[in-house]
N, C-alpha and C positions, 0 to 999 in steps of 0.2 A: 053464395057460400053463407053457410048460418056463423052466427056468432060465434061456438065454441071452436070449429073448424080454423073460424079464421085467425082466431087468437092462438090455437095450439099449431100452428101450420108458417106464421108471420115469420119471415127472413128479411133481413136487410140487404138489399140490390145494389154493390157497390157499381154497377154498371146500368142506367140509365141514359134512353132515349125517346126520341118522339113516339108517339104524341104525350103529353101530361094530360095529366087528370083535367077535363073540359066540362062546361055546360051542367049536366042533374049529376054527372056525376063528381064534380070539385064541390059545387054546392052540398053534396053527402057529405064529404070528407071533411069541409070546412066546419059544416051543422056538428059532426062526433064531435068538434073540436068543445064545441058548445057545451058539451056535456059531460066534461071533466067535472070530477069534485073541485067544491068552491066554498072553502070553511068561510061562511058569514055574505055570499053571494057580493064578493067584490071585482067577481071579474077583471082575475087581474091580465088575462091576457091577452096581445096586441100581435099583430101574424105581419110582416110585411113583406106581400106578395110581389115578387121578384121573376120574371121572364123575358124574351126573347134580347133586346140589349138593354135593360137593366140588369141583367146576369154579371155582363161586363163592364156596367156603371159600381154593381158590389163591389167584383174584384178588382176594381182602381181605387174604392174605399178602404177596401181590408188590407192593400198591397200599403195605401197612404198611412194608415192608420196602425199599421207594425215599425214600417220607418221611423213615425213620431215615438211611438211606443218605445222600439231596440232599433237606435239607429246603424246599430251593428249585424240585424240579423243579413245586412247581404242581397244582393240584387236576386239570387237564383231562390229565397225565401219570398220575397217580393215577387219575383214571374209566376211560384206555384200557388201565392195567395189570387192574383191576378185572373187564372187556370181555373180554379177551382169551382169558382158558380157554374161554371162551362160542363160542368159534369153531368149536368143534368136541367132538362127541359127549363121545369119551373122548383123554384127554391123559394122557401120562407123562413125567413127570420122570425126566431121563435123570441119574443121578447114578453119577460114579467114586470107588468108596470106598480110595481112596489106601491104602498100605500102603508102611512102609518094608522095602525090597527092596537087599538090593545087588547084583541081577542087573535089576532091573527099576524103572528110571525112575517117577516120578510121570507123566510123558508118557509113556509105553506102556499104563500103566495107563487113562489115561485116552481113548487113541486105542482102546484093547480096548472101550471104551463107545461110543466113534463108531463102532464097527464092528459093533457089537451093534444100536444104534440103525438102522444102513443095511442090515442083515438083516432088521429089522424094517418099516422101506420097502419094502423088495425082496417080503418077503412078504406083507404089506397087499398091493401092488400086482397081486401073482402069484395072488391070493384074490380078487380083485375090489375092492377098497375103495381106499381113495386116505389120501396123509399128508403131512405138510409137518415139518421142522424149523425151527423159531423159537428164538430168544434174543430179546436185546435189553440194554437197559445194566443192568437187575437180576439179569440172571443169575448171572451170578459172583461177586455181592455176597457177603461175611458175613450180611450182616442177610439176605437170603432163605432160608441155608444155616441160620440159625438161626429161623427164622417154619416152616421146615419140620421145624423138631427133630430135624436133623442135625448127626452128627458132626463135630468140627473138623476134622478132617483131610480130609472128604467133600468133591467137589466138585460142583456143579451145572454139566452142562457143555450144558443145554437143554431142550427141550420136545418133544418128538411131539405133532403133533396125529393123530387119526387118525377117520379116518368113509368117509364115503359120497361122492364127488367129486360136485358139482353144478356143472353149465355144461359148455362143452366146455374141452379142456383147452386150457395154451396150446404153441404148436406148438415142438416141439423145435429147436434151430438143428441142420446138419449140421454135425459136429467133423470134422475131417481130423486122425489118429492122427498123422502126420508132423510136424503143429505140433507137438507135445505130446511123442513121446517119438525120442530121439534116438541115437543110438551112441557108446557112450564107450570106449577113449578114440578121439577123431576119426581 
């Protein structure tokens, strides 16, 4: 699939299965990740790759790590954090490792990892396989940032899921560009 195709065609797969992305082909998907803009080439992004029971090693981090966070949110918030890596083959934490920059925001920094991350989409998608980004209210936590035995400064800014899309997808809405982008000044 060429590049435009796969960019105007790209759907999020909330239903993932075997097989993930393996072998030349995670190696592509990994490499797009590569090639995100990098205001001042600080690379600030760290991926940590997550499969078979490490899935289930996350979601006893993320299940611990909202406990400590909201000790009130409840066992059944707890089982569906616990759930959740399970949704799909292989999952990466998308982590921006902050760096003080005085050319370069902690938000640039960390939008170079969104951007890394939707090359990563783009190229799943363009390979054949299918990917969702998820969060949720543990994401951003300290206590997650620390269950993963990361740096203070690091941030957790999400999840890739990524596999094998099962079902049909759901249908794209058409956008009209004119909403959306405008001429300034009027």
């Amino acid at each position: 699939m060429d590049a435009i195709a796969a960019l105007l065609s790209r759907n999020s797969a909330a239903r993932l299965a075997e097989p993930a992305p393996a072998g030349a082909a995670r190696e592509q998907i990994f490499r797009a990740a590569l090639r995100a803009p990098d205001h001042a080439r600080l690379q600030p992004w760290h991926f940590l790759v997550v499969e078979g029971q490490g899935r289930e090693a996350l979601g006893a981090a993320m299940a611990r790590a909202m406990q400590r966070h909201a000790p009130d949110s409840g066992a059944e918030a707890q089982d569906k954090l616990r759930a959740n890596p399970l949704r799909a083959p292989l999952v990466l934490v998308l982590v921006a490792r902050v760096r003080d920059n005085p050319k370069v925001p902690a938000i640039e920094q960390e939008l170079a990892v969104a951007c890394a991350a939707q090359n990563m989409l783009v190229a799943a998608h363009a390979l054949g396989f299918g990917g969702i980004w998820r969060t949720g209210p543990v994401t951003y936590t300290d206590e997650l940032r620390e269950e993963l035995g990361l740096a203070a400064s690091d941030r957790v800014i999400g999840f890739l899921y990524l596999g094998t899309p099962e079902g049909t997808p759901k249908p794209l809405p058409a956008l009209d560009p004119a909403a959306h982008f405008h001429r300034w000044p009027r």
